[in-house]
N, C-alpha and C positions, 0 to 999 in steps of 0.2 A: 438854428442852434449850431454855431460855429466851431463848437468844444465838440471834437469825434468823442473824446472819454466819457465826458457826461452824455450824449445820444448813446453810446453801447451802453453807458447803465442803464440809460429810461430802456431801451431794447432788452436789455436782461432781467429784468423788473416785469416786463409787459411778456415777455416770451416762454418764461419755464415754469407755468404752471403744472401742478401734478408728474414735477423731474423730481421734487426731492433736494434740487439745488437750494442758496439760499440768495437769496435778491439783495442785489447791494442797493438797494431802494427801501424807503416803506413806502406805503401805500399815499400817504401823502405828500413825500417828496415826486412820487413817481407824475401825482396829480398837479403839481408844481412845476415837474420841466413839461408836462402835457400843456399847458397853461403857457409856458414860456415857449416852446415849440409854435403855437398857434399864433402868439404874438409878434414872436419874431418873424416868422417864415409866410404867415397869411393860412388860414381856416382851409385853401384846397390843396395848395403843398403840403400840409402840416396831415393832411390826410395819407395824403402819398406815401408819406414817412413811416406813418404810423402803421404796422402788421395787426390791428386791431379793430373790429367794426365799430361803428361809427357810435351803436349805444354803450360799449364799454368805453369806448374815450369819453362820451358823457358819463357814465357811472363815475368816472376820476374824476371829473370834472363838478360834481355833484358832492365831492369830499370835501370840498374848499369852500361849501355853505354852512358846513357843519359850524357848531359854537366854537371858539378855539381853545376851551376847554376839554374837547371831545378829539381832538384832532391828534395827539398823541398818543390816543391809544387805539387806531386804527391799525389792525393788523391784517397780514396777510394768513387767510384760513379762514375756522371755524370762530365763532365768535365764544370767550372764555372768559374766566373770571379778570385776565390783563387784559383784553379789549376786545372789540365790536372786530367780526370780522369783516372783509374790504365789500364784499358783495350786499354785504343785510346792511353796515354803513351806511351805502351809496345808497341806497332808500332812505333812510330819515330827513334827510331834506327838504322832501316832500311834504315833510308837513309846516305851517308857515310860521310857527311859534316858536323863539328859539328855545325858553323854558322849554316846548315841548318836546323839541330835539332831545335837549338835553336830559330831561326825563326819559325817556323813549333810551336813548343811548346807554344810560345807567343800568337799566332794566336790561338791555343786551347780552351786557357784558354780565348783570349776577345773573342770569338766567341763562343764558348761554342762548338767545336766541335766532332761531336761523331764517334764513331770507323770508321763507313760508309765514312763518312767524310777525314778522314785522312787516310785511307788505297786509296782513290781515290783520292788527291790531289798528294798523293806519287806514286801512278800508273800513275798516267798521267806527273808528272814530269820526271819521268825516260825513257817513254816513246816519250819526247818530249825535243828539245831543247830552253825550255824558262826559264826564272830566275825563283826562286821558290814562289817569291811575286807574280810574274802577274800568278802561276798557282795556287794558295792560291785566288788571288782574282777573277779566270775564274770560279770556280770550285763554291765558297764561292755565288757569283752572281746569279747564276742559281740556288739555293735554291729556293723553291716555297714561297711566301710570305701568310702569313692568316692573313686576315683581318674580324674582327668582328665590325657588325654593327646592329645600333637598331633600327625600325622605331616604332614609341610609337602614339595609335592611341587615342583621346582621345572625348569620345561623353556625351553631355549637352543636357538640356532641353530650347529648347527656352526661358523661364522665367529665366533662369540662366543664359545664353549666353547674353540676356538683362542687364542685372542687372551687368555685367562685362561691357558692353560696357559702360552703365550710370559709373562707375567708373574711 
């Protein structure tokens, strides 16, 4: 990669996790100069370069199987109702169907779910011969649900407690 500006972005993209900064990359551009990096330079330079082990530069690498319908809304974080976040992403590949990508990636993004999430939805579908909605929604179910509640206790003075019922 002969452009220093575009290598400090992939480097600022790939470097400030949990700073708070904001990456002049997304997640799939970031997997694109990783892709052009490797290409350009050769797979053990392109190592050298790279401040990241060898299974996260595959995790990026693993974005760019995705459907390219799904590829836009890869974000960096938590996965949200705008898109699949980059970590839980990088696992749907894994499965060989792109329909099922792409179902599977929908499902991320309105459920909000996280790597645990969909490394176990995709373990148990390969494991199992059901369609991959009814294993999205076995899986998705059994989530623990939390519920917060308030009991609010509230103590008067009989001369107050009066004076409210006269009202």
């Amino acid at each position: 990669m002969e452009d220093n500006e575009e290598y400090a972005k992939l480097l600022s993209s790939i470097n400030i996790a949990g700073t708070g900064l904001k990456r002049p990359l997304s997640p799939i551009q970031t997997a694109q100069y990783i892709e052009r990096l490797y290409a350009e330079e050769g797979s053990d330079t392109a190592k050298l370069l790279l401040p990241i082990a060898t299974k996260i530069t595959s995790d990026f690498l693993n974005l760019l199987k995705l459907p390219e319908q799904c590829k836009d809304a890869v974000i960096w974080g938590k996965s949200q109702d705008v898109g699949v976040g980059f970590s839980a992403a990088s696992s749907i590949p894994s499965l060989d169907e792109p329909d099922d990508q792409l179902l599977l990636f929908k499902e991320a993004s309105n459920q909000s779910l996280d790597v645990p999430d969909i490394r176990e939805i995709i373990s148990f579908y390969k494991k199992n011969d059901l369609p991959l909605n009814e294993v999205i929604e076995k899986i998705t179910s059994a989530r623990p649900v939390i519920s917060t509640t308030y009991l609010v206790i509230i103590s008067m003075l009989d001369e107050t407690k009066k004076k409210i019922e006269e009202l």
